[in-house]
C-alpha positions as CSV (number, residue, x, y, z in Angstrom):
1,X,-105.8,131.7,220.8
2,X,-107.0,134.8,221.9
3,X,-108.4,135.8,218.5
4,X,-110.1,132.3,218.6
5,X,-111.8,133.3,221.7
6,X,-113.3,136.7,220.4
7,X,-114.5,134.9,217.1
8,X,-116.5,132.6,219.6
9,X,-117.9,135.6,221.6
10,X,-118.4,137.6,218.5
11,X,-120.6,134.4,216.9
12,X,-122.5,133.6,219.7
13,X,-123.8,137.0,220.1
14,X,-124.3,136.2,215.9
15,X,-126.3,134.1,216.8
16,X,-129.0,135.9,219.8
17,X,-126.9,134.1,222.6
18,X,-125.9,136.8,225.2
19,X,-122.1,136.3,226.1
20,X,-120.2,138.3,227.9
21,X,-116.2,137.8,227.6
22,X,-113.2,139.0,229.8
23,X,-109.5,138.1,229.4
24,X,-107.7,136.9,232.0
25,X,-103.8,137.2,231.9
26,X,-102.1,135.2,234.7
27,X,-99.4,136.9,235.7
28,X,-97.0,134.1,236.5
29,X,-95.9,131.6,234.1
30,X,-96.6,131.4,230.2
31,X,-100.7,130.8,230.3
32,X,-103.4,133.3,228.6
33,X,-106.8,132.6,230.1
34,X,-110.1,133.7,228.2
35,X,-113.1,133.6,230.2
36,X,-116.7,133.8,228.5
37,X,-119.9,133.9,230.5
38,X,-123.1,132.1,229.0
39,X,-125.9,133.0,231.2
40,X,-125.0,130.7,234.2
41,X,-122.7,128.8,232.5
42,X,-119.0,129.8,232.4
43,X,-116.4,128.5,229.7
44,X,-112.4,128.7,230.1
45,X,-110.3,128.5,227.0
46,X,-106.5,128.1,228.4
47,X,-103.3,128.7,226.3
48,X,-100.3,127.3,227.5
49,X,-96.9,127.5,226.4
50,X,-94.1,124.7,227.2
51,X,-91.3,124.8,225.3
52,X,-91.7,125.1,221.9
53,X,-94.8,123.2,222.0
54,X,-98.5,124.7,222.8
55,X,-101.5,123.3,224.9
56,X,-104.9,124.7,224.3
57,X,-107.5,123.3,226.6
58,X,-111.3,124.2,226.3
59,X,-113.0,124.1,230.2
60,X,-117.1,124.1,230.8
61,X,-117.1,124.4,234.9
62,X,-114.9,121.7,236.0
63,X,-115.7,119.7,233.1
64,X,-112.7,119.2,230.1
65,X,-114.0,119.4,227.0
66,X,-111.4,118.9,224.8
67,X,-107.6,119.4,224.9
68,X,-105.7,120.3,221.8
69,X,-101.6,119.6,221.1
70,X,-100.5,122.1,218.6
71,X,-97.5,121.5,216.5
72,X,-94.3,123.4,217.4
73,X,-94.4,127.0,216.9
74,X,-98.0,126.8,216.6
75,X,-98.3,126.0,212.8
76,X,-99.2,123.0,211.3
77,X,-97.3,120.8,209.1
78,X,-99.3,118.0,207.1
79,X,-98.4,114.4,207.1
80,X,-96.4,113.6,204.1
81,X,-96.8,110.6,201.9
82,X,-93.3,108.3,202.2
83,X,-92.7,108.1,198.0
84,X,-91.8,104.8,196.5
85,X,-89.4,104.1,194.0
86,X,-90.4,104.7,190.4
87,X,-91.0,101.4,188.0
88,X,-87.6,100.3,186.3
89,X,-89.7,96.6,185.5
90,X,-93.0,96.7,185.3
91,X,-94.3,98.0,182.3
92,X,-95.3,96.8,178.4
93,X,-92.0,96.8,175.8
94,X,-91.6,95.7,172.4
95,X,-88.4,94.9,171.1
96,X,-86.5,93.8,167.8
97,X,-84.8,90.2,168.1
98,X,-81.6,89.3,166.8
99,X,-78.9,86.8,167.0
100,X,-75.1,86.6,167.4
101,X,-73.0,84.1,166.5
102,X,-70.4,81.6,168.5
103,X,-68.0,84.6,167.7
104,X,-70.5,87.4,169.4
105,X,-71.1,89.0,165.7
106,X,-74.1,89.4,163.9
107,X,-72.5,87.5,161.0
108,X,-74.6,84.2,160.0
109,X,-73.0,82.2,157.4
110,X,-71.8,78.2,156.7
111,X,-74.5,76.1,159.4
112,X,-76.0,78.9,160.9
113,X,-77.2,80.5,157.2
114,X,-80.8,79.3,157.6
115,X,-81.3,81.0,160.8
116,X,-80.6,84.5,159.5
117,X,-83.6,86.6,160.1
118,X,-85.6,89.4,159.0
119,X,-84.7,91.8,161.7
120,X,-87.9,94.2,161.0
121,X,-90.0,91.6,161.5
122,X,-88.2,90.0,164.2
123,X,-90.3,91.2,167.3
124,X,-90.0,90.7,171.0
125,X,-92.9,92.0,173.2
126,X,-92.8,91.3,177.3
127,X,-95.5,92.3,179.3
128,X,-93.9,92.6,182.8
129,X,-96.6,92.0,184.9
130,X,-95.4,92.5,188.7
131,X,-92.3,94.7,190.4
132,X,-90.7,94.3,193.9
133,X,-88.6,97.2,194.7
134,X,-86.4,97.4,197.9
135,X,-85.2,100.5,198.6
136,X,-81.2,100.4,199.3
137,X,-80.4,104.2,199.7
138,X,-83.6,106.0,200.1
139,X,-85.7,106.1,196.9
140,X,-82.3,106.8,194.8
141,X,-80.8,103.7,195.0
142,X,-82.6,100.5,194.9
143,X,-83.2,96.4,194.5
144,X,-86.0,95.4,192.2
145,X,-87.6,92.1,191.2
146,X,-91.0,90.5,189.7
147,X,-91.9,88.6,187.1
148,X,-93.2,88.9,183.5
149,X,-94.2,87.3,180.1
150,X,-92.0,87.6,176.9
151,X,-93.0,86.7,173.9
152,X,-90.2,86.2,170.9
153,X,-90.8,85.7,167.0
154,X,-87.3,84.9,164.6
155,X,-88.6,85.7,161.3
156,X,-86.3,83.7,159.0
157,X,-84.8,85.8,156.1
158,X,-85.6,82.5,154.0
159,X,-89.4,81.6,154.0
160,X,-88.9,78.2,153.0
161,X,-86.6,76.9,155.8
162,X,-88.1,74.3,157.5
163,X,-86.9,72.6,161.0
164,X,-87.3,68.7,162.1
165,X,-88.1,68.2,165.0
166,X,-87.4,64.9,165.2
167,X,-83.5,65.3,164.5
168,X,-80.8,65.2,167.2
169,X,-78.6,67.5,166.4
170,X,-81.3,69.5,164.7
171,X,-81.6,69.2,160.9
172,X,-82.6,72.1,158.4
173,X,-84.3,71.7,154.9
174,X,-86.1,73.6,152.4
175,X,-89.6,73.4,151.4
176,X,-89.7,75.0,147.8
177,X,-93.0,73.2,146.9
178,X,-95.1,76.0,148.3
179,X,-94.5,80.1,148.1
180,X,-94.1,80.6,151.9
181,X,-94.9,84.4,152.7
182,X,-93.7,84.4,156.4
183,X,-92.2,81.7,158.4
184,X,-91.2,82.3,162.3
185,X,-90.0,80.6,165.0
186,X,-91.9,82.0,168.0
187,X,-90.3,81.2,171.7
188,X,-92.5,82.1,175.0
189,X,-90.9,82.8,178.3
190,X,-91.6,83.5,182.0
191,X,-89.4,85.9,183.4
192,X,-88.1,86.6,186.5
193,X,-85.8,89.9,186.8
194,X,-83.1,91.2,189.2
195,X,-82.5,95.1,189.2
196,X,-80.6,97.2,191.0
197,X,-81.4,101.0,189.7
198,X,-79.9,104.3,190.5
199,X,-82.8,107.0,190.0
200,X,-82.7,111.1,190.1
201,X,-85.3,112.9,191.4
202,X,-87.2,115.9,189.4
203,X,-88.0,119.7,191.5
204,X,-90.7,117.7,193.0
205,X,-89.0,114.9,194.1
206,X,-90.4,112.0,191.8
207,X,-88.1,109.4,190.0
208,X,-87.2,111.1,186.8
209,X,-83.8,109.5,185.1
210,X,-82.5,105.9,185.8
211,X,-80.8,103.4,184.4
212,X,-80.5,99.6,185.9
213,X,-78.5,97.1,185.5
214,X,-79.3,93.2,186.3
215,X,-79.7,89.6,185.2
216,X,-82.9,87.7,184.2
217,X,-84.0,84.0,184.4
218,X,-86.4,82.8,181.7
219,X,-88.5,79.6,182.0
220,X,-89.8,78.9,178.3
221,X,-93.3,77.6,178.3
222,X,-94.0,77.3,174.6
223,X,-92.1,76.9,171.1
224,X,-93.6,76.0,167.8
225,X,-92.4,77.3,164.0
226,X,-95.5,78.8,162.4
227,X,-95.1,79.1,158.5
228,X,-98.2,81.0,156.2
229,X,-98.9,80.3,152.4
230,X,-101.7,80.6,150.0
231,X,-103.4,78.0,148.0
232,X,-106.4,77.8,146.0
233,X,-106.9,81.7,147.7
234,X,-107.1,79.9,151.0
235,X,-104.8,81.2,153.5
236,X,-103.0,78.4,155.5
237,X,-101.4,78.7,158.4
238,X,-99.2,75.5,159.6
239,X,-97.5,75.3,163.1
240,X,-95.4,72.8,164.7
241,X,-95.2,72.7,168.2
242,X,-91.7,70.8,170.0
243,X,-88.8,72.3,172.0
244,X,-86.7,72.2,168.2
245,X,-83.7,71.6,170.7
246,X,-84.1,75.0,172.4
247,X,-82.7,75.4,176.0
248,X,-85.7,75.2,178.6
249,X,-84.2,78.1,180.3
250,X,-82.1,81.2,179.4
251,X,-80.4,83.6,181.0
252,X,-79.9,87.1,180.2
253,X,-77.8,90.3,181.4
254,X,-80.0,93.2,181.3
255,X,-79.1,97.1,180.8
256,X,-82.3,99.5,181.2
257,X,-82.6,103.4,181.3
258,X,-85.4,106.0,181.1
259,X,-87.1,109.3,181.8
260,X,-89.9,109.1,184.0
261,X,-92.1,106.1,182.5
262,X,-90.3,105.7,179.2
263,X,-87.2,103.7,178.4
264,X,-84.8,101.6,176.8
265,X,-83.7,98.5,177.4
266,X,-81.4,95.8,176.1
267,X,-81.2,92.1,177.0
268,X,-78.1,90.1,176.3
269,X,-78.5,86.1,176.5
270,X,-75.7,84.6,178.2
271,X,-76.4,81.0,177.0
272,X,-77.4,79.6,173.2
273,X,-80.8,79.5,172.4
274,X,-80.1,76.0,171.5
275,X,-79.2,73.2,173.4
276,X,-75.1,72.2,173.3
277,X,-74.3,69.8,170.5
278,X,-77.9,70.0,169.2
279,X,-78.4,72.6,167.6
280,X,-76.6,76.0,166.1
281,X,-74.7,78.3,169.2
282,X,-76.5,81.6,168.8
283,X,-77.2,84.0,171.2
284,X,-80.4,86.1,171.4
285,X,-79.7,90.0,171.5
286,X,-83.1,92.0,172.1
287,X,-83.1,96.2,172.0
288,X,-86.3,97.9,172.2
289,X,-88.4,100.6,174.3
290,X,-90.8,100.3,176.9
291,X,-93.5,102.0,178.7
292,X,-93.7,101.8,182.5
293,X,-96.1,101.6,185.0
């Protein structure tokens, strides 16, 4: 503080103001006293130690101007941001869709034939709009939830399967009167997640690995089969919209894992995409990658 005080003296005399400044060490107790005189006006600067902590009060007669609290040690340490957890939920991801049998293999034969798909074009894309995240153990250990939009096309292997809608259990047949050059049935979902994530932290101490583990509840909104052929050079694109028997809700075990804010995922469904006794018992696998928030 003493240095402070010269600076003054040395800038007011900068500055045409004639200042004369004496130091005054008081002999008992831990205070350094810096006295500059301003013409007839006399300012005190004060240091005062107590402890580990510092007091620097700025006097102008008997008038405080300003009293400052230094930081232990007399340096200063900035405020520092509390982190949050990285993303494990919220992000964009685009998947491939496939489907297991009664058996949990990917082997589709006898009833459930028509339903094998083209997995290349099977596609899955969720746009997980909104993450919660409760921190368990600090930043590296945490709860998660939200909710987000999936959106699911089964692109049959065969083009020219057809589903009825209006059959209880459901019924497949075979259109061969028209070259079919894609045929999909496309599901829609709102889903709502449950995480719980271990994360490591990087040299800076960001979320840099983790992997999560959880369950999902989907809420399907929307279901129609959507089949595309050419006639006459026209384009025509038929869909039918019903439930075709699907389960209103499914729900999925969930493994996630990623670097920073790219990852892999997969998403198991624990229930048939179909209702029980109306339909095929297949169960929708979904791997992909995805790009966090």
């Amino acid at each position: 503080m003493k240095a402070s005080a010269i600076f003054l003296a040395a800038f007011l005399s900068l500055a045409g103001i004639s200042a004369k400044a004496q130091n005054d060490t008081l002999p008992k107790g831990n205070k350094d006293t810096t006295n500059i005189n301003l013409g007839n006006t006399r300012i005190t600067i004060i240091e005062e130690k107590k402890g580990d902590n510092k007091t620097v009060t700025v006097l102008s007669d008997t008038t405080i101007v300003v009293e400052l609290d230094s930081m232990p040690n007399g340096e200063f340490t900035p405020s520092k941001r509390k982190k949050k957890p990285a993303n494990a939920w919220a992000g964009i991801e685009i998947g491939i869709n496939t489907l297991l049998n009664s058996e949990r293999n990917f082997s589709l034969t006898g009833a459930d034939a028509p339903y094998s798909l083209n997995y290349a074009k099977s596609v899955s894309i969720g746009l997980n709009l909104y993450e919660y995240k409760l921190p368990i153990v600090k930043n590296n250990f945490y709860m998660s939830t939200g909710f987000g939009l999936e959106f699911n096309n089964f692109r049959f292997d065969d083009t020219s399967v057809k589903l009825d809608p209006k059959s209880n259990p459901l019924a497949v047949t075979y259109d061969t009167t028209r070259n079919y050059t894609k045929n999909k049935l496309a599901l829609a979902y709102l889903n709502v997640p449950l995480l719980f994530t271990v994360a490591a932290n990087d040299k800076k101490g960001k979320n840099a690995f983790h992997l999560s583990l959880g369950a999902m509840v989907g809420f399907k909104y929307r279901t129609h089969q959507k089949m595309v052929y050419y006639e006459d050079g026209d384009k025509n694109k038929p869909k039918t919209f019903d439930s075709f028997n699907t389960s209103p809700f499914r729900f999925t075990a969930m493994a996630r894992m990623g670097y920073k804010k790219i990852g892999v995922y997969a998403n198991y469904a624990l229930n048939s995409m179909f209702l029980k006794d109306q339909g095929p018992e297949l169960y929708p696998l979904t791997m992909g990658v995805s790009l966090l928030f």
